[in-house]
C-alpha positions as CSV (number, residue, x, y, z in Angstrom):
1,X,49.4,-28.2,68.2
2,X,47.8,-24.8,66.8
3,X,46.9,-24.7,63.1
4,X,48.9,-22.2,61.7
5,X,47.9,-18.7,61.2
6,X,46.9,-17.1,58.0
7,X,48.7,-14.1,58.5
8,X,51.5,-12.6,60.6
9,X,53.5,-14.8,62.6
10,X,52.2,-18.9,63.5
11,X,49.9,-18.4,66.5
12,X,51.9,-20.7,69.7
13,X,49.0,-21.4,71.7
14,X,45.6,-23.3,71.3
15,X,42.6,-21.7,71.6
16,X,41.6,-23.8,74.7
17,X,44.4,-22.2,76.6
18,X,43.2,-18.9,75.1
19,X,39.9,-19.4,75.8
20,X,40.9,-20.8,79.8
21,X,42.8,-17.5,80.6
22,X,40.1,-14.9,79.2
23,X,37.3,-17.2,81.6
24,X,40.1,-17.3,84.1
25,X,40.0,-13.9,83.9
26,X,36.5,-13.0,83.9
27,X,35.6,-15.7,87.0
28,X,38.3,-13.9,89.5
29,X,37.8,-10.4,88.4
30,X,41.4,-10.0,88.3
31,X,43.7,-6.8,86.1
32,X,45.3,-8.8,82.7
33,X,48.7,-8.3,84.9
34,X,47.2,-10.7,87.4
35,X,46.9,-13.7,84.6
36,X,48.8,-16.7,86.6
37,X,52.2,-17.0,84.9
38,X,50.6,-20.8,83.9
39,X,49.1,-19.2,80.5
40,X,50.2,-17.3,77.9
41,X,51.4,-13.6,78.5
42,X,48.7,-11.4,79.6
43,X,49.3,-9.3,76.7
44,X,48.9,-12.5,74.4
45,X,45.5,-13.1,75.9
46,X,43.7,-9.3,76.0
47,X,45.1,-9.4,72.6
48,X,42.8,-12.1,71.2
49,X,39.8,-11.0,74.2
50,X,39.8,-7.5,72.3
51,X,39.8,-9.0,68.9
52,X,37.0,-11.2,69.3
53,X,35.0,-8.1,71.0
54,X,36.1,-6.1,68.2
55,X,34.6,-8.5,65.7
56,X,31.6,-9.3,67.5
57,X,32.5,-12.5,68.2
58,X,31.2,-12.9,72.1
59,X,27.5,-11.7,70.4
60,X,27.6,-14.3,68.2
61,X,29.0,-16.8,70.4
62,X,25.9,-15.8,73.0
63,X,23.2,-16.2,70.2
64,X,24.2,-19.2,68.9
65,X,24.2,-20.6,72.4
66,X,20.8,-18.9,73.5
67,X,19.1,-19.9,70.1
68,X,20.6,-24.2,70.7
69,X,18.8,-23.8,74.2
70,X,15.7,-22.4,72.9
71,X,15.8,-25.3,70.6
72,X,16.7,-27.9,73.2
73,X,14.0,-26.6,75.7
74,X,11.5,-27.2,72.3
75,X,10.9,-23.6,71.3
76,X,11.8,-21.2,68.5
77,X,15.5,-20.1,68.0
78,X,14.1,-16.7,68.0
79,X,12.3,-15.5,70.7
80,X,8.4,-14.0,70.8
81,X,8.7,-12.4,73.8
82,X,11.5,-11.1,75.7
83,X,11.5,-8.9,79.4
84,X,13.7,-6.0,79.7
85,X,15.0,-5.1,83.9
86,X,18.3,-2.8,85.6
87,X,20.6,-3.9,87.9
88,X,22.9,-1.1,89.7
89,X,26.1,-2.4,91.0
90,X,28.2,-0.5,93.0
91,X,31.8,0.6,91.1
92,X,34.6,2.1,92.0
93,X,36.4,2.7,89.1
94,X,35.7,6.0,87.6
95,X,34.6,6.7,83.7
96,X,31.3,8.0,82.0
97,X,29.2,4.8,82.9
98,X,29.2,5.5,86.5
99,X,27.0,7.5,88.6
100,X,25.1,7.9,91.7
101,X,21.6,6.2,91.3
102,X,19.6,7.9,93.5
103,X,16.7,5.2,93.5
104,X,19.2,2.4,95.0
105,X,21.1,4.8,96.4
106,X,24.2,3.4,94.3
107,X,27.6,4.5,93.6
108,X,28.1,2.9,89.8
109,X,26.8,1.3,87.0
110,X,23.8,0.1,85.6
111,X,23.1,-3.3,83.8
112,X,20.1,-3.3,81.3
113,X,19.4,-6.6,80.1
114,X,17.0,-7.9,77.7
115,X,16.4,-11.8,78.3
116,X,14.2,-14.2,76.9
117,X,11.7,-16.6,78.7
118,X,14.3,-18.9,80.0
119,X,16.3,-16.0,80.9
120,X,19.1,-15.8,78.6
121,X,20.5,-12.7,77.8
122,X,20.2,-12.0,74.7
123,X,21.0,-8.4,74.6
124,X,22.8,-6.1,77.1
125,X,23.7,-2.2,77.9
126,X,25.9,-0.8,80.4
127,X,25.1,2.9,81.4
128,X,25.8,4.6,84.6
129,X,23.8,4.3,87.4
130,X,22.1,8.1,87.5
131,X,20.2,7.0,83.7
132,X,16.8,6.8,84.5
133,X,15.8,3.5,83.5
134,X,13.4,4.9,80.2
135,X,16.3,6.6,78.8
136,X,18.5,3.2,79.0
137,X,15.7,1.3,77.9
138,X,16.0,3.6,74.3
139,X,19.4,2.8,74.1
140,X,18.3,-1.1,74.8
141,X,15.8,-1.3,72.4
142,X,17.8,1.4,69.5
143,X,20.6,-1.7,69.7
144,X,17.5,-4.4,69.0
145,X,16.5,-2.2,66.5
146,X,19.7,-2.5,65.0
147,X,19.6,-6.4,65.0
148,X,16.5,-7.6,62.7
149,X,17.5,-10.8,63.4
150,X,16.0,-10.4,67.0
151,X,12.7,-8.8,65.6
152,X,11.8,-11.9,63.3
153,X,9.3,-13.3,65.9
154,X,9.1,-10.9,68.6
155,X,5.9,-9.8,69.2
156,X,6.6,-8.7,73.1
157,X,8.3,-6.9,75.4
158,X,7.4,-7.5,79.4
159,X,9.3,-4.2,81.7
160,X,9.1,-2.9,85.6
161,X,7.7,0.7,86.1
162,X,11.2,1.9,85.5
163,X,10.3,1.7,81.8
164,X,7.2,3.3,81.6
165,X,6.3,6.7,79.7
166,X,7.5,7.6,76.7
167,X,9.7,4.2,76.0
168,X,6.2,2.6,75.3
169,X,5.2,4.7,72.3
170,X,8.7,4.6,71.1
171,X,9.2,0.8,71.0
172,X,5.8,0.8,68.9
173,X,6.2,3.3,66.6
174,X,10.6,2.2,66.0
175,X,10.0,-1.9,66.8
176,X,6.6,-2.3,66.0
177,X,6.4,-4.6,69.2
178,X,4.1,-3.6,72.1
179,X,5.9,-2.9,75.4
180,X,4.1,-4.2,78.3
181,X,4.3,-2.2,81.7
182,X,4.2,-4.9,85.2
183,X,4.3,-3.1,87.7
């Protein structure tokens, strides 16, 4: 039975069966409307899915679960050196993040990930797929910037040639972490 709720009305579902329908949701790529009538109303579930991105809950779920694998694997919780890549994915819903990358000649979005060594994300940026990959790195590394907690042992940043130019001198002078350039 769910503990009860400290404010408003006594919450009627568990937070496995919470949990179940948001990763039901996410693993089929279905609309809310499409949750199988087996959980909770859909309206019930993107409810408590927009709360706990409104609080920041998913971040800190993700770190704490990136910084337990870093310690399992025998390394630091925080990482010393982190690579930064794009991924275009072709979209068809409309909005600001979507665009026609010229480069992969797609129609959509970009991912910009930040990972560590074992390849855990630990940061990500969704632009569309026309930003030139320097300009989404700044808005990458502006949201580490934001977060000291990732700049406590990071010494390092490895990035493609998408990333070269003036990003370099920026994360320097802002992070005071050297970008490296692999092309």
């Amino acid at each position: 039975m769910p503990e009860p709720s400290s404010t408003g009305a006594p919450r009627q579902h568990s937070w496995r069966i919470i949990l179940n329908a948001i990763f039901y949701i996410i693993k089929n790529g279905c609309v809310w409307r499409a949750l199988p009538h087996d959980f909770p109303a859909w309206e019930t579930i993107y409810h408590y899915f927009r709360q706990f991105r409104k609080t920041g809950l998913w971040e800190q779920l993700n770190t704490a679960i990136c910084e337990a694998v870093r310690e399992k694997e025998g390394k630091e919780p925080q990482a010393s050196l982190m690579i930064a890549n794009s991924q275009s994915t072709k979209s068809v819903e409309g909005g600001e993040k979507r665009g026609f990358g010229g480069g992969k000649l797609v129609n959509g979005r970009k991912h910009n990930l930040l990972v560590d060594t074992l390849g855990s994300v630990v940061l990500a940026k969704v632009t569309a797929a026309n930003v030139q990959d320097v300009r989404a790195g700044k808005q990458l590394f502006s949201a580490v910037a934001e977060k000291p907690e990732l700049l406590i042992r990071l010494e390092k940043n490895i990035a493609d040639g998408g990333y070269r130019g003036e990003l370099i001198e920026w994360v320097q002078q802002n992070l005071n972490v050297v970008l490296e350039i692999v092309l």
